[in-house]
C-alpha positions in Angstrom: -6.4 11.8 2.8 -3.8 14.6 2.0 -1.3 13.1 -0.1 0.4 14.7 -3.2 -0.1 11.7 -5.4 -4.1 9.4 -4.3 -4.0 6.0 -3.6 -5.3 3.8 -5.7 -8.4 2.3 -4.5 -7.4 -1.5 -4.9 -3.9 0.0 -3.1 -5.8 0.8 -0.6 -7.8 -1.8 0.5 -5.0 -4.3 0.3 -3.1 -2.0 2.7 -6.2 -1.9 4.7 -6.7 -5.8 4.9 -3.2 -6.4 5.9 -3.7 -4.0 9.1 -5.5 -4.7 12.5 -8.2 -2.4 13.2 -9.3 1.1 12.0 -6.9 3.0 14.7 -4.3 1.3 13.1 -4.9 2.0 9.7 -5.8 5.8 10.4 -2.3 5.2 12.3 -0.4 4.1 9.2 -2.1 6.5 6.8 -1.2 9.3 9.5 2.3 8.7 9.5 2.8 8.0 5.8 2.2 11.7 4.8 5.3 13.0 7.2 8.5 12.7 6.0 11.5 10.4 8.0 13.4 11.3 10.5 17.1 11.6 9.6 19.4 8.5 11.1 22.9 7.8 10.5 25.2 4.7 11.4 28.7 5.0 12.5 31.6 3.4 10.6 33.4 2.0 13.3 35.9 1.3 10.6 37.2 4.7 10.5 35.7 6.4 14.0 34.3 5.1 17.6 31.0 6.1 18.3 31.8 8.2 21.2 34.2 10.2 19.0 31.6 10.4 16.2 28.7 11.7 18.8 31.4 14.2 20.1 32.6 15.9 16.5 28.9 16.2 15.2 27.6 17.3 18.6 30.1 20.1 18.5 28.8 21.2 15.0 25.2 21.4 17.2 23.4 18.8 16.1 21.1 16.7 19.0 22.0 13.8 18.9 19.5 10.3 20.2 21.1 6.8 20.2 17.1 5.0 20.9 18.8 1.6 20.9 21.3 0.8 24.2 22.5 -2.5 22.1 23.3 -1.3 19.0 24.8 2.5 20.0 25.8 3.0 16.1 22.4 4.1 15.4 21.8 7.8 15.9 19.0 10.2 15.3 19.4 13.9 14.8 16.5 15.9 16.2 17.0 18.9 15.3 16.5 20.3 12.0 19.3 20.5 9.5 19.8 22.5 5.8 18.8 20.7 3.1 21.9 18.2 2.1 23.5 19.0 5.2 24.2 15.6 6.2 25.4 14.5 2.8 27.9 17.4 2.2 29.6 16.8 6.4 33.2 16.8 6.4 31.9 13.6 8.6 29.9 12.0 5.7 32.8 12.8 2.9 35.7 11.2 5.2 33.3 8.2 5.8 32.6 8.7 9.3 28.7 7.6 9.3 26.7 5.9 6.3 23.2 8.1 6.2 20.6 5.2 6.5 17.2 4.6 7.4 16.6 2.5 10.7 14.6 -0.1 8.9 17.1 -0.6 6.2 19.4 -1.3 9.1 17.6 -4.4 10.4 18.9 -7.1 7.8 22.2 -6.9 8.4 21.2 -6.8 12.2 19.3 -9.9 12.0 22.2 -11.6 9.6 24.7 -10.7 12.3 27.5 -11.5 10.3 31.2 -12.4 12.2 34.7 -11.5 11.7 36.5 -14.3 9.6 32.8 -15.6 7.6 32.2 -15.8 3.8 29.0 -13.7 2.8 27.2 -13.4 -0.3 25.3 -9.7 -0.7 23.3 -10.6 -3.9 21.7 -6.8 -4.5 24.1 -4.7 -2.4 24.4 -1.3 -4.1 24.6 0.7 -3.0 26.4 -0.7 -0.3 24.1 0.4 3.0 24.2 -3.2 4.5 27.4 -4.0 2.8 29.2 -1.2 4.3 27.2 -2.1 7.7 28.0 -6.1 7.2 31.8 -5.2 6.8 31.7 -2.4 10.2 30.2 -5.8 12.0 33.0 -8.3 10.9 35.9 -5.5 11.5 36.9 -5.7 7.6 37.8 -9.7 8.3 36.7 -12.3 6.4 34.9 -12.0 3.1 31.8 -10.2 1.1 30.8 -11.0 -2.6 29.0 -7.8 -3.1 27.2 -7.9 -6.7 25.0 -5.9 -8.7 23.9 -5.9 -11.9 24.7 -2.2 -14.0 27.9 -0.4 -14.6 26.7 3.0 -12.9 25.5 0.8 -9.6 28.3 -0.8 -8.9 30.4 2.7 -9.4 28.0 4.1 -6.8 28.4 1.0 -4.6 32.7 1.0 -5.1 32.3 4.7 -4.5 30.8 3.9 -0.8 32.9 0.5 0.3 35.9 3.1 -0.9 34.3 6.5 1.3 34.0 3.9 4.2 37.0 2.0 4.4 35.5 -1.5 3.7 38.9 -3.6 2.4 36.9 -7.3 2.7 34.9 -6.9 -0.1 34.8 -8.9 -3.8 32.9 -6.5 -6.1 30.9 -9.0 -9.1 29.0 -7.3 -11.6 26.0 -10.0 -13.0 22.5 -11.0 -13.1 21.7 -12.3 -9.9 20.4 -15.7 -10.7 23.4 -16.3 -13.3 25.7 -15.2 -10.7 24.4 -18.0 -8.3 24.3 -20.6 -10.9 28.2 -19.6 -11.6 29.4 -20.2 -7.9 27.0 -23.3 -7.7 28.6 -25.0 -10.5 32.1 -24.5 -8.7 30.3 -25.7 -5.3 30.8 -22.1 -3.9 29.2 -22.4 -0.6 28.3 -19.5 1.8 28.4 -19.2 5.6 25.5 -16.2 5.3 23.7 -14.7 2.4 22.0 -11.2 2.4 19.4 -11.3 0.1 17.6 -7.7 0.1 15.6 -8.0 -3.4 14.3 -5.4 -5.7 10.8 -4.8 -4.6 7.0 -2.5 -5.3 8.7 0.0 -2.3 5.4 0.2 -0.7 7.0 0.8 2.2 8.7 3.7 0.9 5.8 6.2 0.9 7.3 8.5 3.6 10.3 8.8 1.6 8.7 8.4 -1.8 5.2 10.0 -2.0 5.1 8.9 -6.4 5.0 5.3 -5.1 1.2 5.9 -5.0 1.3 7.1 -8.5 3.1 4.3 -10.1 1.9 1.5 -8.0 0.6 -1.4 -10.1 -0.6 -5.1 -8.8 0.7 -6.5 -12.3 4.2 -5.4 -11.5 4.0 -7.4 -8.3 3.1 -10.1 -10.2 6.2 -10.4 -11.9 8.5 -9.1 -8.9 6.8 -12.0 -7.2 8.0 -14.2 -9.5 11.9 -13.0 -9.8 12.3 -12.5 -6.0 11.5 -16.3 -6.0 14.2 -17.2 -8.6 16.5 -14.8 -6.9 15.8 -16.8 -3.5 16.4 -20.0 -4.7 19.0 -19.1 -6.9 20.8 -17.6 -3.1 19.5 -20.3 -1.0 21.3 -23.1 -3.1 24.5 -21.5 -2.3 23.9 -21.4 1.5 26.0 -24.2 3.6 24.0 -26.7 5.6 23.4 -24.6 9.0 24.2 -21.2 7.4 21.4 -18.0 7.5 20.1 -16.2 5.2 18.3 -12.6 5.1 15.2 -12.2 2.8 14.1 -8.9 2.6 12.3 -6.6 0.7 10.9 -2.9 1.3 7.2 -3.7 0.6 3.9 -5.0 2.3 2.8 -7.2 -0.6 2.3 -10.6 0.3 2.8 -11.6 -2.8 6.1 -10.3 -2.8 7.3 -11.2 0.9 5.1 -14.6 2.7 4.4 -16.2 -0.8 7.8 -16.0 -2.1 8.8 -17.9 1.8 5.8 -19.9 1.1 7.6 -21.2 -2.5 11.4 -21.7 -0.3 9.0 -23.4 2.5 7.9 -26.0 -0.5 11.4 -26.3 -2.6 14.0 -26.6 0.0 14.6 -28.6 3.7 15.0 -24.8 5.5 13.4 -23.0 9.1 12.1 -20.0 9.1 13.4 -18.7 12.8 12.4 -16.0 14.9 14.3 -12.9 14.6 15.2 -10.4 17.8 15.0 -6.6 16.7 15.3 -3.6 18.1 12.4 -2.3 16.8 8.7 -3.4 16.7 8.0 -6.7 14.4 4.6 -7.9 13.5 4.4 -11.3 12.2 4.5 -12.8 9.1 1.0 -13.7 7.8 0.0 -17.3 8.0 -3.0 -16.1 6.0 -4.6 -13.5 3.9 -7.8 -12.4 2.9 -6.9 -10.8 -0.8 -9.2 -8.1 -1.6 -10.8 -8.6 -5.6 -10.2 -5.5 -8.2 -13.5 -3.7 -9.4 -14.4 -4.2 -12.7 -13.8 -0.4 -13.8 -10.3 -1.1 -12.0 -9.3 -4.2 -13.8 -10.3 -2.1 -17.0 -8.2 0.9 -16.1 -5.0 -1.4 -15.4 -5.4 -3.2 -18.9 -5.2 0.3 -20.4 -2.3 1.1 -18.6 -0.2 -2.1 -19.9 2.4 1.0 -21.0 3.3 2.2 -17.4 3.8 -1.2 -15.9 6.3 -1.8 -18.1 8.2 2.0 -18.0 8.1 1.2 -14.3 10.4 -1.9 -15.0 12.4 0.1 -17.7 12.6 3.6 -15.9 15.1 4.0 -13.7 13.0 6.4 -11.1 10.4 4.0 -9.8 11.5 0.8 -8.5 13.6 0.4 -5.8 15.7 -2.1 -3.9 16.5 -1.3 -0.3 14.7 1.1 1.7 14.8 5.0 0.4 13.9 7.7 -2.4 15.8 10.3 -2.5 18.5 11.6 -4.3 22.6 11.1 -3.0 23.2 14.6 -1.1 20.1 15.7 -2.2 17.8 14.6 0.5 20.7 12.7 2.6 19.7 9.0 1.7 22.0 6.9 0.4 19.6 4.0 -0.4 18.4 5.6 -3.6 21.3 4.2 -5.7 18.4 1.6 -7.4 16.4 1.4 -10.0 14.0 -1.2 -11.8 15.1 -4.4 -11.4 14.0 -7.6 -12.6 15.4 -10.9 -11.1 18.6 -9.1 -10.7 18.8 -7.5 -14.0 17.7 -4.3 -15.3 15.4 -3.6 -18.3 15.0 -0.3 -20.1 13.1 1.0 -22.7 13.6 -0.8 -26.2 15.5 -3.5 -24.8 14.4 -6.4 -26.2 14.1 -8.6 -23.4 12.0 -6.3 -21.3 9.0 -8.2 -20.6 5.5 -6.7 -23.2 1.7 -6.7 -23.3 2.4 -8.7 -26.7 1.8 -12.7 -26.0 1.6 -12.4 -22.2 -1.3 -12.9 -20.2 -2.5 -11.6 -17.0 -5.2 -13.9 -16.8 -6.3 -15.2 -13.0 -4.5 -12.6 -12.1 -7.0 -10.5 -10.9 -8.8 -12.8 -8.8 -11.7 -12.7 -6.8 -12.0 -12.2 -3.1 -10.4 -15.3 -0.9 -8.2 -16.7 1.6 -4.9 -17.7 1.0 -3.0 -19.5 3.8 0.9 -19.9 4.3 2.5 -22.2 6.4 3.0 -21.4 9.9 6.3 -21.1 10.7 6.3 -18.0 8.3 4.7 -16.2 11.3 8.5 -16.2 12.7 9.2 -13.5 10.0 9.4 -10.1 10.3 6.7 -7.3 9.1 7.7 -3.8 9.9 5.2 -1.0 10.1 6.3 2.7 10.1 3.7 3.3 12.1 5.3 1.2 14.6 8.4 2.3 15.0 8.0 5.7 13.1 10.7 4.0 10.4 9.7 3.2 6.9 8.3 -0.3 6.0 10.1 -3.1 6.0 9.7 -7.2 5.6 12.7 -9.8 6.2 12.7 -13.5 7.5 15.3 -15.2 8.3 16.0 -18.4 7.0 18.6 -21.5 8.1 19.3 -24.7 6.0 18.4 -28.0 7.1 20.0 -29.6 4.3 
């Protein structure tokens, strides 16, 4: 397996059990060692899409719109400089938004409409916002929060580039910004709730993911993506939708935390129409045990799990890797993230080895199960659609 950085061996075989067959998985491993093609959307705030196709094809570039439905979407073939697409007179004057296909699927799925009141809990830096706004023509409403100073510059830096006049810009903690509008009875007609995640999806883009990756981290993801999901889901009117999503293939991270919703709160998981491939959501899992000398290794590596929640390199929310006009894609503006908030080193609240436990944690070989309308979500698999990985469900309230 030619990759820069090895997979782990526990990595592996959980990517491996999650997969079909062995053409599959040579399939996925295949495509995970090329890089992504380059996509764009077009603002349709600032420029039609026939206008758009016209200025950039004059520059040379092949343009490809693979979806007749949703003609925003555009692939260049052919090859471009390095940071060409970042530094377009196109790009600077807000024109397209350079974005990765998958990445483009929540909002899709959301469909928000002109005149509705959205929440965008993690929204820089401001892919889906900016695409959520271009879909509701600049009426109506988006709360767009996140949690860090240099963030939300990034993400007022994009709605501004792009035109987007409908948005509220709210700087908190995710869960303590729902508990806020809850205690004023806020309610929401749609919420997009695209949490911080492992990335596992984001090896195409992100090659270190294989270095950094760590099951404990996922543990404690798991546990703040369900407190930012509940937090969101209390906020959501009787009727109303909401996006989960994250940009990893850890079930921990994506069909449990549906499993815990599923358990709390009167909601459907519904089926969700895509452009693109969707496998469905597991409805149950055969989790692959950790080797003892594994389980040993990880324990000595306590340090690392915890620089991957403090070091703003690692983590990611949102689907992409690389750096703003560096490697044209914009959904690199995250970092480490931890139910909404972020941690760095000698904070004091950044979670440490001392008086935790991981105990159970690594546990043997078995079968969990999920309920069965969590097959209705969404599992996308670059190998699929030659994208980068995705998971989202889509969720309505009952009551």
């Amino acid at each position: 397996m030619n990759f820069k950085y090895k997979p782990k061996p526990y990595f592996k075989e959980r990517i491996e059990s999650l997969l079909e067959n062995k053409q599959d998985i040579k399939q996925f491993w295949e495509i995970s060692k090329k890089g992504i093609q380059k996509s764009i959307r077009c603002n349709t705030l600032k420029i039609s899409i026939e206008n758009l196709k016209e200025k950039l094809e004059s520059k040379g570039w092949k343009i490809n719109q693979p979806f007749n439905e949703f003609p925003e979407i555009m692939i260049i073939e052919n090859n471009l400089n390095p940071g060409e697409l970042g530094r377009a007179i196109e790009h600077l004057l807000g024109y397209y938004y350079v974005q990765e296909i998958a990445s483009m699927m929540p909002p899709l799925a959301l469909n928000p409409k002109p005149g509705e009141i959205i929440l965008d809990l993690c929204s820089s830096p401001g892919s889906k916002t900016t695409q959520m706004s271009s879909m509701m023509e600049n009426q109506g409403t988006i709360i767009a929060n996140d949690n860090k100073l240099g963030r939300i510059s990034i993400l007022n830096t994009n709605l501004e580039r792009c035109g987007v006049s409908n948005t509220i810009i709210t700087r908190n903690d995710g869960v303590q910004l729902c508990k806020r509008l809850e205690s004023i009875n806020m309610k929401f007609d749609k919420i997009l709730t695209d949490v911080p995640c492992s990335g596992e999806g984001n090896l195409r883009s992100s090659p270190k993911t294989l270095q950094m990756w760590n099951p404990k981290v996922i543990k404690i993801l798991s546990k703040q993506q369900q407190k930012l999901a509940s937090s969101a889901l209390k906020l959501l009117k009787v009727g109303g939708t909401m996006i989960y999503s994250t940009c990893t293939h850890s079930p921990e991270e994506n069909e449990q935390v549906l499993q815990h919703l599923k358990e709390n709160f009167n909601i459907e998981i519904e089926k969700i129409s895509l452009p693109i491939k969707c496998r469905p959501g597991l409805t149950e899992w055969e989790k692959p045990s950790m080797k003892k000398e594994e389980k040993e290794n990880n324990t000595l590596n306590e340090l690392n799990d915890h620089q991957m929640l403090g070091d703003n390199k690692t983590l990611r929310k949102g689907v992409g890797s690389s750096e703003y006009n560096k490697k044209d894609n914009d959904d690199n503006f995250s970092s480490h993230k931890r139910g909404g908030r972020e941690f760095t080193r000698g904070d004091k609240n950044r979670p440490t080895s001392e008086g935790s436990s991981w105990e159970g944690f690594y546990d043997e070989k078995k079968n969990i199960t999920f309920d069965q309308e969590i097959k209705n979500a969404c599992r996308i698999w670059p190998q699929d659609n030659n994208t980068e990985g995705f998971f989202l469900a889509k969720i309505r309230r009952l009551g």
